[in-house]
Phi, psi and omega in degrees: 000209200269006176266005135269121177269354174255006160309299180284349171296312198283316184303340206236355182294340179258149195273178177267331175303335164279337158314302210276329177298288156311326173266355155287355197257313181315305181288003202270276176341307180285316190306310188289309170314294180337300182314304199280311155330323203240335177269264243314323176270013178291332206256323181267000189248353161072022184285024153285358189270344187221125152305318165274347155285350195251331140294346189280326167321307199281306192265353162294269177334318181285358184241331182323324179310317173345277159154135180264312199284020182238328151311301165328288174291339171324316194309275209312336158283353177307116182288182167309137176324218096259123161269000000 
């Protein structure tokens, strides 16, 4: 809270160019787990047994990533603090 004065310094320590790095490293990631998440769970739920479950499956999962990664970027666009 506002009772550690170096929370917020450690909070304001990353620049946005450094934001964007990380957070380009981050959406790399999630995009690749997710994918790899979403056909597994495709595969135990076995959603090929119905056609319509399995668009209904399919534009659920393709869009859920969505966002976690529009969260990533909000982060990485927040500008720098002004000192």
């Amino acid at each position: 809270g506002a009772g550690r004065p170096g929370h917020r310094r450690f909070n304001c320590a990353m620049t946005m160019r450094m934001r964007k790095l990380v957070g380009t490293i981050a959406l790399f990631v999630l995009i690749t787990v997710y994918a790899f998440l979403a056909m597994m769970v495709a595969i135990v739920l076995q959603v090929n047994a119905s056609p319509l479950v399995e668009v209904i499956y399919y534009v659920v999962a393709g869009l859920a990533w969505v966002i976690p990664a529009g969260a990533i970027i909000w982060w990485m666009q927040k500008p720098d603090p002004i000192e």
